[in-house]
SEGUKOL-893101 format. One record per residue (C-alpha): residue number from 1; x, y, z. Coordinates in steps of 0.25 Angstrom, whole numbers, plus 5000, padded with zeros to 4 digits. Layout:
+-----+------+-------+------+
: num : east : north :   up :
+-----+------+-------+------+
: NUM :    X :     Y :    Z :
...
+-----+------+-------+------+
! end
This chain:
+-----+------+-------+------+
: num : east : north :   up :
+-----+------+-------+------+
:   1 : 5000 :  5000 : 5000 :
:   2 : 5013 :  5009 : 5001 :
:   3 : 5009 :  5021 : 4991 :
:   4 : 5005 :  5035 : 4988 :
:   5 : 4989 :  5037 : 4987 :
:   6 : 4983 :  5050 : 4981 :
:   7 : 4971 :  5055 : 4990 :
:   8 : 4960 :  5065 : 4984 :
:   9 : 4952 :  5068 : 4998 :
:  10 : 4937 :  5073 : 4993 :
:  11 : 4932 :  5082 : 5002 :
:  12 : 4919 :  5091 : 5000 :
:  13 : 4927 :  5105 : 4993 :
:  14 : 4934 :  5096 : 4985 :
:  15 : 4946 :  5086 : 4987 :
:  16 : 4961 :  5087 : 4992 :
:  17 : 4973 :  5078 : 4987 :
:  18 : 4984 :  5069 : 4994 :
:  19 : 4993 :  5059 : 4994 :
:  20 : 4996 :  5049 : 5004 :
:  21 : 5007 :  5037 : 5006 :
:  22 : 5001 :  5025 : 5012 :
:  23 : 5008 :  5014 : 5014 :
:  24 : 5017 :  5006 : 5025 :
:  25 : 5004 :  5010 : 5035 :
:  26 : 5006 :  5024 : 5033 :
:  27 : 4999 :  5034 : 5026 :
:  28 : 5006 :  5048 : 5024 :
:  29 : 5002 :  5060 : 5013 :
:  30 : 4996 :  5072 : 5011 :
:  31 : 4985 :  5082 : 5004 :
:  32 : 4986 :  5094 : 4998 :
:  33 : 4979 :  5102 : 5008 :
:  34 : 4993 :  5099 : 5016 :
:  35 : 4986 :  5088 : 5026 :
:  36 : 4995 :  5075 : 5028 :
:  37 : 4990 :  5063 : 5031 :
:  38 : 4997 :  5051 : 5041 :
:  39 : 4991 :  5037 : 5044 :
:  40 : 4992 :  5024 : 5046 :
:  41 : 4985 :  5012 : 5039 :
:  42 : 4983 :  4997 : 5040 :
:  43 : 4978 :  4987 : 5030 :
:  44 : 4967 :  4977 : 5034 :
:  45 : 4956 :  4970 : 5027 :
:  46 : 4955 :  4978 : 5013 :
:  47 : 4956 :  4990 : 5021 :
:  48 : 4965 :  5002 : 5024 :
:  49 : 4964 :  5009 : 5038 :
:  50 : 4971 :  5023 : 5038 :
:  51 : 4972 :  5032 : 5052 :
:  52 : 4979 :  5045 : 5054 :
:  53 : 4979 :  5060 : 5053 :
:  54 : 4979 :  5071 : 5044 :
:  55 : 4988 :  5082 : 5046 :
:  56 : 4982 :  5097 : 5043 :
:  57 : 4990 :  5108 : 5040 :
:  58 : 4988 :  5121 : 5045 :
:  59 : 4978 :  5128 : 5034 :
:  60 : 4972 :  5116 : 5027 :
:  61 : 4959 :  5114 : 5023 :
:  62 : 4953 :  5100 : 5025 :
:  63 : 4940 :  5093 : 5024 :
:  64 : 4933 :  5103 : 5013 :
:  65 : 4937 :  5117 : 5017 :
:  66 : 4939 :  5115 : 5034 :
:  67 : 4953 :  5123 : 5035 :
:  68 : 4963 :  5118 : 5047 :
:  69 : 4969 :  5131 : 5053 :
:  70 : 4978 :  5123 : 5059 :
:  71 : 4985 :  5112 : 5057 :
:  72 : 4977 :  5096 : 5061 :
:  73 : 4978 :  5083 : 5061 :
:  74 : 4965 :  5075 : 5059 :
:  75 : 4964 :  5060 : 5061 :
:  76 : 4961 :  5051 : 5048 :
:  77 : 4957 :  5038 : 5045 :
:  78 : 4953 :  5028 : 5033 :
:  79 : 4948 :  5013 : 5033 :
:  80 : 4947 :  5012 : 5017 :
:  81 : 4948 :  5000 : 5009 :
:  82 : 4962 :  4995 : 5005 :
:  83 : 4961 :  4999 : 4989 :
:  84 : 4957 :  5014 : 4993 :
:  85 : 4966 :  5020 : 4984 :
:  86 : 4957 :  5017 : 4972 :
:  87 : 4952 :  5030 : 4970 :
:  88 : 4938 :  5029 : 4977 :
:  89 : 4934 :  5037 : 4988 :
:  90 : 4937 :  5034 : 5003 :
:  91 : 4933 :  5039 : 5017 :
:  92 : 4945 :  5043 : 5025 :
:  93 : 4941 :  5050 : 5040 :
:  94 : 4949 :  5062 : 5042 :
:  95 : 4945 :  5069 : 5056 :
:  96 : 4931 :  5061 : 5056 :
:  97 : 4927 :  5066 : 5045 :
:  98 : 4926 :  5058 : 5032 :
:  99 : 4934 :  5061 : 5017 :
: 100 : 4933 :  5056 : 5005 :
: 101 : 4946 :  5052 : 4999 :
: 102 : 4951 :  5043 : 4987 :
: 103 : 4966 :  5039 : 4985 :
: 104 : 4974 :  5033 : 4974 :
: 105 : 4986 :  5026 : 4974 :
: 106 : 4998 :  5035 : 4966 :
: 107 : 5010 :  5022 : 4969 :
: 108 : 5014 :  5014 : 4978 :
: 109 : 5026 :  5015 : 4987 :
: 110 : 5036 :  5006 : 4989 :
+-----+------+-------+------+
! end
């Protein structure tokens, strides 16, 4: 599973773009409204489970227009099928609330 996923976030003004590293039981990355993300996995049954944060910089907007004055960390977590990166959408819980997201493999990683 070691590989660089592309990750489009659909949110109701639009969507946001990132990329992650998942792989080794790890997941590490980033969007383009400067968040970063950090988690652990584990594989069971045809499924992944994802649990970590997202890291807020200071002046981001997140969630469809609600701006972080200061910087945040907000709790995250994913129980999503093991061929998630096919395109489709999935649900991944960030701060309790749920989001829309699709991902796509862009290689693998040695």
């Amino acid at each position: 599973m070691s590989a660089l996923y592309g990750m489009k976030v659909v949110l109701a003004a639009g969507h946001g773009l990132g990329a992650l590293y998942i792989g080794k039981g790890l997941v590490l990355g980033a969007d383009v409204t400067g968040a970063r993300y950090k988690a652990t996995y584990t594989e069971q049954g045809g499924r992944v489970k994802f649990t970590g944060t997202m890291s807020i910089p200071p002046g981001a907007t997140i969630f469809g227009g609600e701006k972080i004055d200061q910087g945040a960390e907000f709790p995250m977590s994913a129980d999503l099928p093991k061929n998630f990166a096919d395109g489709s959408v999935q649900q991944v819980t960030v701060a309790g609330r749920s989001v829309q997201a699709t991902f796509e493999k862009i290689g693998d990683i040695p």
